[in-house]
SETOR-208240 format. One record per residue: residue in three letters; x, y, z of N, C-alpha, C in turn. Coordinates in pm, whole numbers, padded with zeros to 5 digits, always signed. Layout:
SETOR-208240
alaXYZXYZXYZ...
***
This chain:
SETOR-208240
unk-01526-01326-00911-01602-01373-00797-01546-01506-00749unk-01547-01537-00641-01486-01663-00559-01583-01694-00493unk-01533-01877-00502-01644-01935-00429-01537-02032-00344unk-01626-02066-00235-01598-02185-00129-01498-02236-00150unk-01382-02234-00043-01261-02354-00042-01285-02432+00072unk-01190-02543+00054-01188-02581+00228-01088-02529+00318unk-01145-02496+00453-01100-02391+00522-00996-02436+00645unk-00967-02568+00585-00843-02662+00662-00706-02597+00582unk-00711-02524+00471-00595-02500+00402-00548-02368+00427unk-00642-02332+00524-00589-02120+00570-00469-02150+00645unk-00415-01999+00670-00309-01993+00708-00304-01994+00877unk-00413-02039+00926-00483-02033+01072-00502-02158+01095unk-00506-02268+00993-00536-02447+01027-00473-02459+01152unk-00548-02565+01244-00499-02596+01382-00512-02464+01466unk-00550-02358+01439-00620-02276+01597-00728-02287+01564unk-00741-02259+01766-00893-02369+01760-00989-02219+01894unk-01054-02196+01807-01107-02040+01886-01255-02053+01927unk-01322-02036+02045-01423-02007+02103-01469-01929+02118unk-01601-01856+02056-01662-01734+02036-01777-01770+02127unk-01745-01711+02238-01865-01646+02342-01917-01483+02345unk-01909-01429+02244-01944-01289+02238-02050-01255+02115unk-02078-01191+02121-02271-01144+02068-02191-00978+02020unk-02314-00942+01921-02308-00806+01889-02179-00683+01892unk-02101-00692+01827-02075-00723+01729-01930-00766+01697unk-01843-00692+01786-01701-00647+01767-01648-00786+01765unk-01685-00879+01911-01606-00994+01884-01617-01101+01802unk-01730-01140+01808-01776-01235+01673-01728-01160+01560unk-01738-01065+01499-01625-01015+01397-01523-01055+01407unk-01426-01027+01517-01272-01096+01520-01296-01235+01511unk-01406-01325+01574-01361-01444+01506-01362-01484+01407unk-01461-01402+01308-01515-01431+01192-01362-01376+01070unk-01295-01325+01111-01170-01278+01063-01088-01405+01070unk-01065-01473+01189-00973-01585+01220-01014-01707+01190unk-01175-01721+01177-01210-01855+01046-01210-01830+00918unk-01168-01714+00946-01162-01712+00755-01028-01772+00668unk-00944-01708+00791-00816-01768+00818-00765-01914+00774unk-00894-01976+00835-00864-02055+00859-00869-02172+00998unk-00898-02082+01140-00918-02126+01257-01024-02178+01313unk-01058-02311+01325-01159-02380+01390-01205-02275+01524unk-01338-02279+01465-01403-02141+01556-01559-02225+01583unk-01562-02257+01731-01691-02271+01775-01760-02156+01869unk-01912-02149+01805-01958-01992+01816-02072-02053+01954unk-02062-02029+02043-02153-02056+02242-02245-01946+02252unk-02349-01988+02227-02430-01903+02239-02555-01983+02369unk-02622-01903+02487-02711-01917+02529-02815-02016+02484unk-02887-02117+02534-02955-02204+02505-03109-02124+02443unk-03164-02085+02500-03289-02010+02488-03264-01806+02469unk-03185-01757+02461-03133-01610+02438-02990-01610+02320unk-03023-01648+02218-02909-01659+02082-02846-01542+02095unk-02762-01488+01984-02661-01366+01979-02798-01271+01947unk-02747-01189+01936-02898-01042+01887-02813-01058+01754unk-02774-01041+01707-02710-01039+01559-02772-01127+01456unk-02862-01234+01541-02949-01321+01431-03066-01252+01430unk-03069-01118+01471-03198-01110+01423-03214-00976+01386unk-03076-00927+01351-03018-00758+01349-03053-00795+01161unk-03093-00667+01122-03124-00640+00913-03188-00690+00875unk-03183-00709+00768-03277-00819+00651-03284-00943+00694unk-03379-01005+00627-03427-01135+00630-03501-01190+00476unk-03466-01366+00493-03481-01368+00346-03587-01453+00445unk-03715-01527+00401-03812-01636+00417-03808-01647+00550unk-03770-01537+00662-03734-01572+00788-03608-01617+00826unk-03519-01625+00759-03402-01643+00714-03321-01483+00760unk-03228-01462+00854-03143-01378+00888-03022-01369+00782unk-03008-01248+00734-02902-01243+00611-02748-01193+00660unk-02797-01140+00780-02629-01076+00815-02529-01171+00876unk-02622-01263+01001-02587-01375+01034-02518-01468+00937unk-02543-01463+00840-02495-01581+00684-02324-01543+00735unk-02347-01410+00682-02200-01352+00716-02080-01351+00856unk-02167-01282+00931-02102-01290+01094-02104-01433+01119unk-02175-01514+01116-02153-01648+01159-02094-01795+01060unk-02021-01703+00982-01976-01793+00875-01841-01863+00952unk-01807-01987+00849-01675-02093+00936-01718-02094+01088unk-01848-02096+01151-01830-02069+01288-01922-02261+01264unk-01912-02343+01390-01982-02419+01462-02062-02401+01523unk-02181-02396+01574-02268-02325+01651-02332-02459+01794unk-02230-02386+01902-02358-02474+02004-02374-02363+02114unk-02456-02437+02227-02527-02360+02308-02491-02446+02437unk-02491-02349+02521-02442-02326+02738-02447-02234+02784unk-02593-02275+02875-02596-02200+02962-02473-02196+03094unk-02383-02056+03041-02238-02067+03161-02256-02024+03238unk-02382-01995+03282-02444-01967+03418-02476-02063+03509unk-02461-02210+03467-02485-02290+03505-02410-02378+03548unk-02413-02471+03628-02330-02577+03650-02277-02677+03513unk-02379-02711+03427-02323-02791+03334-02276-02688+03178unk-02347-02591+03221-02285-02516+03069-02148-02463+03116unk-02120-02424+03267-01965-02393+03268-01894-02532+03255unk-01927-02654+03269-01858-02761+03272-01856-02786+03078unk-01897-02767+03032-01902-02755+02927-01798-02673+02842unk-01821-02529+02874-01715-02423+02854-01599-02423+02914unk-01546-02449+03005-01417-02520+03106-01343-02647+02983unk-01458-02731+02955-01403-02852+02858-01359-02740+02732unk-01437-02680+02659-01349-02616+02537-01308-02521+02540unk-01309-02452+02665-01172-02407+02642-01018-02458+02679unk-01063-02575+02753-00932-02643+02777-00829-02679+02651unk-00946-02699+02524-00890-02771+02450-00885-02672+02291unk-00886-02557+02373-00862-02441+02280-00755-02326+02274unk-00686-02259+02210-00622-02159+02186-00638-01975+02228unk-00801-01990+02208-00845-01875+02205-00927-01875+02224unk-00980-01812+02363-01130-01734+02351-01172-01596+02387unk-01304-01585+02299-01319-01493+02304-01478-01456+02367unk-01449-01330+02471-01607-01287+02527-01601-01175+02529unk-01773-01098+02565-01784-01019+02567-01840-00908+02642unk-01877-01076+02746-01996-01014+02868-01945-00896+02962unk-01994-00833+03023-01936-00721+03142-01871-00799+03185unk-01744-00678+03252-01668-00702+03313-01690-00747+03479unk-01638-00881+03515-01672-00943+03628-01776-01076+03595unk-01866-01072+03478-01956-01171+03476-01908-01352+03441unk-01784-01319+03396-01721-01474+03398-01653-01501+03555unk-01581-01382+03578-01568-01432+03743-01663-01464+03804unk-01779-01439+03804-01898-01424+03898-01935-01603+03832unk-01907-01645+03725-01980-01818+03714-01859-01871+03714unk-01728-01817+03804-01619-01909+03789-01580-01963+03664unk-01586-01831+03584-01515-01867+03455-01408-01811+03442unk-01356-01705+03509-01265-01590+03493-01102-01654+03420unk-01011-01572+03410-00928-01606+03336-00795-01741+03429unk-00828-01674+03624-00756-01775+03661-00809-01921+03679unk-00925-01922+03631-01002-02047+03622-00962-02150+03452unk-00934-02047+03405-00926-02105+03252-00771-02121+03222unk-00720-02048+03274-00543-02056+03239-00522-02196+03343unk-00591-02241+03448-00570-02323+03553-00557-02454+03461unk-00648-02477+03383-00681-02578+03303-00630-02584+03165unk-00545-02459+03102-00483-02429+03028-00406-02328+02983unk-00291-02286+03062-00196-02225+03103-00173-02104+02927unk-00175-02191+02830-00179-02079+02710-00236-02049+02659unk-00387-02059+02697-00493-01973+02668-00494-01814+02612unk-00530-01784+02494-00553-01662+02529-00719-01611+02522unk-00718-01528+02616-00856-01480+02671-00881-01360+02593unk-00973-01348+02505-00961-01175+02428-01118-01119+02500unk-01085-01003+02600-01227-00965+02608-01246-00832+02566unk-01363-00807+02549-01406-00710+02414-01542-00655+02536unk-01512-00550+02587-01592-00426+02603-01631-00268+02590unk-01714-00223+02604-01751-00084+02524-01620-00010+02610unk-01576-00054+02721-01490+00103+02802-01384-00014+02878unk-01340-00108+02822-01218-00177+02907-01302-00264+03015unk-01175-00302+03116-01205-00422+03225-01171-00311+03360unk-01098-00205+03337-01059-00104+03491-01156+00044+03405unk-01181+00106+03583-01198+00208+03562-01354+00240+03515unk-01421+00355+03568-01537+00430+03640-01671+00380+03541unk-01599+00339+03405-01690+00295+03299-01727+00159+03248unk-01597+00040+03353-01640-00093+03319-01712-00120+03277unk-01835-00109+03374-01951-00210+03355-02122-00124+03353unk-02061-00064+03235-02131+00022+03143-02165-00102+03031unk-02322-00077+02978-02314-00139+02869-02229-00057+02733unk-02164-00131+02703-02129-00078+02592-02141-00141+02427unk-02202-00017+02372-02201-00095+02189-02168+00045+02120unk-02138-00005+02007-02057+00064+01890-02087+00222+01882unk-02224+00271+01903-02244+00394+01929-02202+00464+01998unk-02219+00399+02109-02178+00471+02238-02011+00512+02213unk-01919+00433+02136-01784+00416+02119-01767+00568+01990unk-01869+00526+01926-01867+00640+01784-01921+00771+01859unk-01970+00767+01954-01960+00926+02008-01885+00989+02096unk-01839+00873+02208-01718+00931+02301-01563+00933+02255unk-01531+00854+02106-01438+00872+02061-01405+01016+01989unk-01502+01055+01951-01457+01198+01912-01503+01181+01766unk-01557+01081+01719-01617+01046+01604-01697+01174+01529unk-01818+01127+01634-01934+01209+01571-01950+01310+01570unk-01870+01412+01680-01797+01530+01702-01785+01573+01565unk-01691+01500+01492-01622+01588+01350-01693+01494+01239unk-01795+01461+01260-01915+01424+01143-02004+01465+01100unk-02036+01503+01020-02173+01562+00977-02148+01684+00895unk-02238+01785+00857-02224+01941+00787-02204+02002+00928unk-02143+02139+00813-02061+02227+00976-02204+02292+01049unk-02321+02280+00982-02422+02342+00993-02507+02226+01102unk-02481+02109+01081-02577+02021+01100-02516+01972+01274unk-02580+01855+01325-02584+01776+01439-02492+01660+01411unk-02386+01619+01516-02295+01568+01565-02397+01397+01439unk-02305+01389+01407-02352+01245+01312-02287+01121+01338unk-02390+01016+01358-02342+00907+01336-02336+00787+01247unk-02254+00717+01190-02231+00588+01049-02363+00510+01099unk-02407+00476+00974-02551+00354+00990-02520+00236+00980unk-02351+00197+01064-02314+00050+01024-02227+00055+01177unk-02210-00111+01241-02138-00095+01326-01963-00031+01303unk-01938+00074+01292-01784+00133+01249-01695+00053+01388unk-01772+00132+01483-01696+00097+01594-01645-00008+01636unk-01729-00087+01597-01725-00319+01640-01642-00264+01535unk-01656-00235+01374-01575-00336+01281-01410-00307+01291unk-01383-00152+01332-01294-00140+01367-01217-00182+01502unk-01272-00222+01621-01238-00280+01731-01207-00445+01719unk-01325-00496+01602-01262-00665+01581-01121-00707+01503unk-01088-00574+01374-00958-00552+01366-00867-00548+01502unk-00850-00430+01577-00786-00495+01666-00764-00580+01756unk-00900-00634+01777-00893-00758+01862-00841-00862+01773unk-00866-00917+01659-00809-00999+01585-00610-00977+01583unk-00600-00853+01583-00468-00844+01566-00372-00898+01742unk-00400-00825+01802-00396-00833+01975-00418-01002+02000unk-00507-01061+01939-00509-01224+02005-00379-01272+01914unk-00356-01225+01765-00214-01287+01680-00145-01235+01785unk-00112-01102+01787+00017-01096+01879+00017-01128+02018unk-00103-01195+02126-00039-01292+02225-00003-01427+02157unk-00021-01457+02073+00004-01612+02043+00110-01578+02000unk+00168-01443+01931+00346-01469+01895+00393-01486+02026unk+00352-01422+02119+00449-01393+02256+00432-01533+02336unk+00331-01650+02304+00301-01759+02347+00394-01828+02301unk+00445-01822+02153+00539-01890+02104+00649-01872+02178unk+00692-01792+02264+00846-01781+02343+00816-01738+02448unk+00702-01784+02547+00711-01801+02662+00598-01911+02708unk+00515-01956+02602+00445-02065+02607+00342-02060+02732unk+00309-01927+02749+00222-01868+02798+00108-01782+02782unk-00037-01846+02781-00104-01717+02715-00134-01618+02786unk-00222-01528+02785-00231-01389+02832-00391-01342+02815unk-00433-01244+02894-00539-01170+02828-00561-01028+02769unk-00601-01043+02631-00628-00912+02581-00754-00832+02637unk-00729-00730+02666-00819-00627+02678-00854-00511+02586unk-01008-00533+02529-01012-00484+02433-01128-00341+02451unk-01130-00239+02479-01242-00138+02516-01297-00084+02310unk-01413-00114+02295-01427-00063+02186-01375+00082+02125unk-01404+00169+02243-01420+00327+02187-01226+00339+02208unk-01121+00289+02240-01004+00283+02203-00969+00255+02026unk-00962+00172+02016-00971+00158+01818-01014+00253+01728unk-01126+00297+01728-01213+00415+01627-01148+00576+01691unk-01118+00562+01859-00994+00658+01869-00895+00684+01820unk-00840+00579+01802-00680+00543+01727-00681+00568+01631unk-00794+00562+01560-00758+00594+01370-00822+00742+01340unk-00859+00809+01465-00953+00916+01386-00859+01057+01424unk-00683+00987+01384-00630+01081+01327-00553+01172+01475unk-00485+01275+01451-00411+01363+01580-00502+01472+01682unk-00572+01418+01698-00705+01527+01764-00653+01541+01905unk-00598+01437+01959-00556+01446+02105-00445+01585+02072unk-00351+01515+01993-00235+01628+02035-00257+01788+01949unk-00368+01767+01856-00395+01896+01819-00508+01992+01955unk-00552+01889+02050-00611+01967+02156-00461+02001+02257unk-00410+01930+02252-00266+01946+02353-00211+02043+02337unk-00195+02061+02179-00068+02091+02164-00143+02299+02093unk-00234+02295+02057-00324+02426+01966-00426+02464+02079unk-00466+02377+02165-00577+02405+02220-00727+02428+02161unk-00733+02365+02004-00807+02337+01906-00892+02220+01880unk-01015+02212+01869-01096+02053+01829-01124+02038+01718unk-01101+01960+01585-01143+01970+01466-01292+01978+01459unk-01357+02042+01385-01484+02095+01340-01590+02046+01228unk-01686+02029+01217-01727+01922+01123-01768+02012+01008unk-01705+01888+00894-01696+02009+00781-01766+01959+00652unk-01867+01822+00694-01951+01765+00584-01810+01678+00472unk-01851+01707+00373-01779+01580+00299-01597+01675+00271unk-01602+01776+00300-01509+01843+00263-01374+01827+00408unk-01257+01828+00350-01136+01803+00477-01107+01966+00455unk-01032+01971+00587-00969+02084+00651-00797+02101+00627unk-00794+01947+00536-00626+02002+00493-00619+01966+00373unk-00722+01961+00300-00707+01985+00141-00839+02021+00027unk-00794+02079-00045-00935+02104-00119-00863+02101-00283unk-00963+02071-00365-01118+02023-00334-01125+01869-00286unk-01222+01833-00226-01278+01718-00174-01365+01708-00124unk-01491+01618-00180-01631+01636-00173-01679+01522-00271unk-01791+01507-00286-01901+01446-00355-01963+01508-00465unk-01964+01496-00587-02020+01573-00674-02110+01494-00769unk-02262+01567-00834-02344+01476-00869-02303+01505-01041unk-02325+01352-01076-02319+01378-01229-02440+01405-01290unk-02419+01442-01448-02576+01481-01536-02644+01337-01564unk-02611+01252-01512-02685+01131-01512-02774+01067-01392unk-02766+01206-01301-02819+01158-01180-02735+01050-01056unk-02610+01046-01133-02546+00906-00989-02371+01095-00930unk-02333+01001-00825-02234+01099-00795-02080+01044-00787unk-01975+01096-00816-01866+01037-00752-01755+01112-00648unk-01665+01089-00581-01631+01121-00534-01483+01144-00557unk-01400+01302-00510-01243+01364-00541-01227+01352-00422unk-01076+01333-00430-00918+01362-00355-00857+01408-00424unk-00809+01502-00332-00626+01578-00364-00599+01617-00262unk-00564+01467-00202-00468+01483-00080-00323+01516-00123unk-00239+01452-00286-00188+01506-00326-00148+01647-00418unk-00077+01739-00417-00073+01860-00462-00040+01819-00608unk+00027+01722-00672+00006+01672-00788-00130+01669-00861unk-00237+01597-00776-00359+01524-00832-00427+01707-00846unk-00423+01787-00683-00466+01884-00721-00486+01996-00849unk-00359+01964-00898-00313+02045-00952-00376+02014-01127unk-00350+01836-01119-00442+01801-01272-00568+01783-01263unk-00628+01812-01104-00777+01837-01125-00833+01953-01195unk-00770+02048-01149-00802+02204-01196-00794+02224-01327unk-00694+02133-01424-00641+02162-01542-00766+02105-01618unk-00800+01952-01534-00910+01901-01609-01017+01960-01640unk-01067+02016-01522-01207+02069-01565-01142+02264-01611unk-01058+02262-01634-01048+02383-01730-01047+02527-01623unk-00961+02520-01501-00953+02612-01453-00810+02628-01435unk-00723+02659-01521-00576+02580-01472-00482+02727-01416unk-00566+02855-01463-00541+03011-01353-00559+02977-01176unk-00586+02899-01143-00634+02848-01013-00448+02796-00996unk-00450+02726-01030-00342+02663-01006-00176+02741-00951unk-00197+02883-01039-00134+02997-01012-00130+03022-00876unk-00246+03008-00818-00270+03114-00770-00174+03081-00577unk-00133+03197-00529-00036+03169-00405-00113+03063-00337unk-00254+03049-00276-00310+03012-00171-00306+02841-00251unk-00287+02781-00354-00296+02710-00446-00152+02584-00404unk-00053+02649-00311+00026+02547-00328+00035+02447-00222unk-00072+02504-00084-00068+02408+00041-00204+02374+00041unk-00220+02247+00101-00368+02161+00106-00482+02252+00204unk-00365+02268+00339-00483+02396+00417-00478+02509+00357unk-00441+02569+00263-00446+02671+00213-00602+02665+00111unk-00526+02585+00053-00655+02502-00081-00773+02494-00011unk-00810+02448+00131-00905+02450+00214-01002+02553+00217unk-00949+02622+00211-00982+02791+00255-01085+02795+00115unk-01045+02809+00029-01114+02808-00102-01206+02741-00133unk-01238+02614-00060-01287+02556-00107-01437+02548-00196unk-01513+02680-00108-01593+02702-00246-01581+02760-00377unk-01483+02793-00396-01438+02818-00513-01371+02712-00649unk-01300+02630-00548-01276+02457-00614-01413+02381-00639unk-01487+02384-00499-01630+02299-00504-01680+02350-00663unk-01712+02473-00644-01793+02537-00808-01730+02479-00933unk-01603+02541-00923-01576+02469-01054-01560+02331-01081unk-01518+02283-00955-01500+02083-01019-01652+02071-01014unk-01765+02096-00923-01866+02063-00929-01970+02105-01058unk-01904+02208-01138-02008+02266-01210-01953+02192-01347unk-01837+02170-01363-01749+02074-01488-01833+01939-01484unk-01843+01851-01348-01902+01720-01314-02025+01697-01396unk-02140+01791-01341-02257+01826-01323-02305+01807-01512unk-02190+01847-01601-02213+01846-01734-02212+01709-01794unk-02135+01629-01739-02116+01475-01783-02145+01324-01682unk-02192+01300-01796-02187+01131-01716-02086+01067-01635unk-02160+00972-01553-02064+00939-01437-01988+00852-01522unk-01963+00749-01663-01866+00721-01686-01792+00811-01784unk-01812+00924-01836-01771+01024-01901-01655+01114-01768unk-01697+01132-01630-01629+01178-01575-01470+01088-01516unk-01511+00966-01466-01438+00865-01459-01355+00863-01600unk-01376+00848-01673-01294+00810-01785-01182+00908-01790unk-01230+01046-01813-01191+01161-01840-01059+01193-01703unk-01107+01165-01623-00991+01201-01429-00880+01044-01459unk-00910+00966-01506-00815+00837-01501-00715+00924-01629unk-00783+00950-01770-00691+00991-01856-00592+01121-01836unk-00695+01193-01712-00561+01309-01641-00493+01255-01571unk-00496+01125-01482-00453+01078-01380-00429+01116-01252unk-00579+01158-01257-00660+01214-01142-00747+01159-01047unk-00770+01191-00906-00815+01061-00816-00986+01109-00834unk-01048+01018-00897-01198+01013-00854-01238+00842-00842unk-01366+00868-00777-01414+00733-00752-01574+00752-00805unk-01643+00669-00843-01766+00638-00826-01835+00596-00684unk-01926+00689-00648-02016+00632-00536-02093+00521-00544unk-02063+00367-00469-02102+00292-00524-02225+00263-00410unk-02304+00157-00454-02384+00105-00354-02384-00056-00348unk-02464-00188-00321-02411-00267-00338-02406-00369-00503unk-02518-00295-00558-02534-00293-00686-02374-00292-00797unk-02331-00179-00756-02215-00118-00819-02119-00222-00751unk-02144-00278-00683-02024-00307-00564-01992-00477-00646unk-02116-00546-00683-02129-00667-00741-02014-00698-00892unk-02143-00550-00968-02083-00550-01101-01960-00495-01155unk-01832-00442-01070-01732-00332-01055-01604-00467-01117unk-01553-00419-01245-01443-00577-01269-01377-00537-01209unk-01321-00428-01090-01189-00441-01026-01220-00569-00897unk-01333-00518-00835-01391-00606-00718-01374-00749-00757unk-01416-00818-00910-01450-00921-01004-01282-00990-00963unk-01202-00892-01047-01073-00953-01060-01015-00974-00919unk-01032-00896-00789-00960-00930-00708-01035-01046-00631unk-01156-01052-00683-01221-01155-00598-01297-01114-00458unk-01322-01031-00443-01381-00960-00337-01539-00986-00301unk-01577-01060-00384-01734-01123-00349-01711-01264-00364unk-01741-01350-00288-01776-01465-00275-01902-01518-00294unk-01948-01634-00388-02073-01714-00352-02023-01825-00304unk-02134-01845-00152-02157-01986-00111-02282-02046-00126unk-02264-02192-00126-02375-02257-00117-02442-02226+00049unk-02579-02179+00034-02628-02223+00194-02722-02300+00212unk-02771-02379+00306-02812-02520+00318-02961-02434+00331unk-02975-02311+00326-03139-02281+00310-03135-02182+00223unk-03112-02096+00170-03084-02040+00095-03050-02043-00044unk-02937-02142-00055-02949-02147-00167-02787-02114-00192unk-02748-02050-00335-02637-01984-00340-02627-01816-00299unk-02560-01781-00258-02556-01646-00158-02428-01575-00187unk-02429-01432-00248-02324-01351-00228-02284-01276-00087unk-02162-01296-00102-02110-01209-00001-02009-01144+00057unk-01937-01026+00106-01780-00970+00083-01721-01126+00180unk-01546-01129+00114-01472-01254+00171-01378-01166+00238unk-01239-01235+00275-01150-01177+00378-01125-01107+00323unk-01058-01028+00436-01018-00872+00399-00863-00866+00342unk-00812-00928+00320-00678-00960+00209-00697-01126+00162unk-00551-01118+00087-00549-01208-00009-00385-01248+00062unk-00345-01385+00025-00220-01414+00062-00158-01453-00056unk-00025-01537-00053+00021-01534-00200-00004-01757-00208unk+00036-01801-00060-00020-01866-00028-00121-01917+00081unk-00162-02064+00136-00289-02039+00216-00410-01924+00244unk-00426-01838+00156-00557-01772+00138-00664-01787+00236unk-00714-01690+00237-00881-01708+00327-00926-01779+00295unk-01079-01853+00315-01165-01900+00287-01283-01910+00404unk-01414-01942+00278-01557-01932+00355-01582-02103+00354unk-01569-02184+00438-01600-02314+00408-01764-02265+00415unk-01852-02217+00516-01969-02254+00486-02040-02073+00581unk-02162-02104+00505-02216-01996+00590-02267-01989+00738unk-02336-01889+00822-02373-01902+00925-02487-01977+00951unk-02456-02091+01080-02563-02219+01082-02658-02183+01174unk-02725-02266+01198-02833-02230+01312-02812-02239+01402unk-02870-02184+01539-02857-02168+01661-02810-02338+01738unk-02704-02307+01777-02720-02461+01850-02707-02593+01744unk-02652-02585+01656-02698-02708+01522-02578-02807+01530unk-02464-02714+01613-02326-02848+01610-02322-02847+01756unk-02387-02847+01863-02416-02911+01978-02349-03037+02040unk-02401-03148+01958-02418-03308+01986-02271-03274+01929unk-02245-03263+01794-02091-03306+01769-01968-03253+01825unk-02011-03133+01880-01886-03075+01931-01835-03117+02043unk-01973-03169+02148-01967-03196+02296-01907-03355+02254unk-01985-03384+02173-01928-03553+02144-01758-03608+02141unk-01713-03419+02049-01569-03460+02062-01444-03403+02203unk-01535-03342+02278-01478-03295+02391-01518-03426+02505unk-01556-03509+02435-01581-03645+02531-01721-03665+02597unk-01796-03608+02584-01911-03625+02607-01981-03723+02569unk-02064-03789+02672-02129-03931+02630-02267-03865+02549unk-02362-03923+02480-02500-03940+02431-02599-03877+02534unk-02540-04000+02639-02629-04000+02799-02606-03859+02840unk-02483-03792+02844-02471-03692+02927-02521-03578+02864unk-02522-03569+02727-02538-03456+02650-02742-03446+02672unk-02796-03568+02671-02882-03576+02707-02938-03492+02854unk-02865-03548+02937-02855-03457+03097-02889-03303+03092unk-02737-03255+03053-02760-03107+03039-02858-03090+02946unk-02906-03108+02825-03057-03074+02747-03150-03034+02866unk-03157-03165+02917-03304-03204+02989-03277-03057+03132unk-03117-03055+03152-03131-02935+03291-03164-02818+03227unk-03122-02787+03087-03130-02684+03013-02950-02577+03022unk-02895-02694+03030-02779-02616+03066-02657-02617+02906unk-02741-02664+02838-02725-02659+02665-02829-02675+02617
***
């Protein structure tokens, strides 16, 4: 388990990123790039905060997901609808690297925020905007959130039992996979900034990303005139693969995506005539069978404990996993050794677990300097260092334009 570094030593020290985006995708990408390491101030609405402070659990009134999404972030508030909250936002982003929004498309042009307003005042800006369907085209200015992305991508289409209704993940998939690429897309304008010292804007449509990874479906409609079919926990180009419950009541989960692993699955649980058999040597072949694999790996499982089965597939050197939850997820020494949970101190809370970056470096490493703060709480200091007098910060309060 890992705890708190200081987050001046990431491999991101000196970018300096502005998070104007709510729910979920982009505040994820920033929350990727302070982990980094990148001075990230999080603009949120004076009186209308992100919805994300008030999205899951709660500890004492205390928002728990927020800890997370709004971690390494600064938190102030501008109204950029306004005369002094765009004068505000104009100031940091002048004096920033990166920002990031999320509002419909047209709504920063419309308060004279748009990108030729911001490159005017700082030519290498990069602008990352993050909407459900892009900045062109019939679906702009559509609201868009992660669902909507997990069903027109073709997602939920091939989710669920072949029996059952088009399914959708009970977690944002869509944001978490879209803040990956937005995180990646703002690195690669800043390489291209480096040799033309120009920034750019990314355009980021959510339901593009969770497209991209969910595999050759375009060109298997192109090219077969075929849509993959939903087939519950089981794949269509290899078998067995599924979920199986142990005699202890918990379940884990097989692959044999390789014809190797296949092959010492069968041996393991004592069917090793299978292995013979013609339909036995291709993964879609193996498919076909699959209730016949399901029975026997499932009915072998079903006899032993979930660490009796684990033990037993590692000593064949065979792929299973334990189904974990977050319980399992805490106490697991692989998670332990790589460091994959973090405790921080939080200034209400207390000490707090929670997953850290999503790799490890060999040097400058991630880090969580601190958790997610309250609405508006670095206000006075942030404006203070963008030059703002006492008096003035006072002003906009009193207009309500922070």
């Amino acid at each position: 388990m890992s705890v708190s570094r200081d987050p001046a030593v990431g491999a991101l020290a000196g970018l300096r990123v502005v998070d104007a985006s709510t729910l979920f995708a982009g505040p994820m990408a920033a929350m990727h790039l302070g982990d980094l390491g990148a001075s990230v101030v999080k603009v949120e609405h004076p009186t209308k905060p992100d919805p994300s402070r008030t999205h899951g659990a709660a500890k004492d009134g205390v928002n728990l997901w927020w800890k997370t999404l709004g971690r390494n972030k600064r938190t102030v508030t501008a109204n950029l609808g306004s005369d002094g909250g765009r004068e505000v936002f104009l100031a940091l982003a002048e004096r920033s690297d990166v920002v990031i929004e999320n509002f419909r498309p047209g709504t920063l042009e419309r308060w004279g925020l748009g990108y030729e307003e911001l490159s005017a005042r700082n030519p290498g800006l990069v602008l990352a905007r993050v909407s459900g369907f892009g900045q062109t085209g019939p679906y702009r200015t559509r609201p868009g959130f992660g669902t909507l992305a997990e069903a027109m991508s073709g997602f939920a289409a091939m989710t669920g039992e072949a029996d059952g209704p088009p399914t959708l993940p009970p977690f944002g998939l869509a944001d978490g996979v879209a803040s990956l690429a937005t995180a990646f897309a703002i690195m690669t304008a800043l390489s291209a900034r480096e040799r033309t010292g120009r920034g750019q804007v990314v355009d980021t449509a959510i339901v593009e990303p969770i497209l991209a990874m969910l595999g050759p479906q375009i060109t298997r409609w192109d090219q077969l005139g075929t849509v993959q079919a939903r087939t519950g926990n089981r794949s269509s180009n290899n078998a067995p693969r599924n979920t199986y419950r142990t005699s202890d009541g918990h379940w884990v989960a097989v692959s044999t995506s390789a014809q190797s692993i296949a092959e010492r699955v069968m041996r393991l649980v004592g069917r090793p005539e299978l292995v013979d058999e013609p339909w036995f040597a291709r993964g879609v072949d193996r498919a076909r069978h699959a209730d016949e694999l399901d029975e026997a790996v499932g009915g072998w499982i079903s006899l032993r404990t979930r660490e009796e089965v684990v033990a037993a597939f590692e000593e064949a050197q065979a792929a299973v996993a334990p189904v974990y939850d977050a319980r399992d997820i805490v106490a697991d020494p692989q998670f332990q050794a790589l460091g994959t949970i973090h405790e921080i101190e939080d200034p209400e809370l207390g000490p707090m677990l929670m997953q850290g970056p999503l790799f490890r470096l060999s040097e400058n490493d991630g880090v969580i300097g601190f958790t997610g703060r309250p609405h508006g709480a670095d206000t006075d200091e942030v404006l203070g260092e963008l030059g703002f007098s006492a008096a003035r910060v006072a002003e906009l309060r009193e207009a309500g334009a922070v």
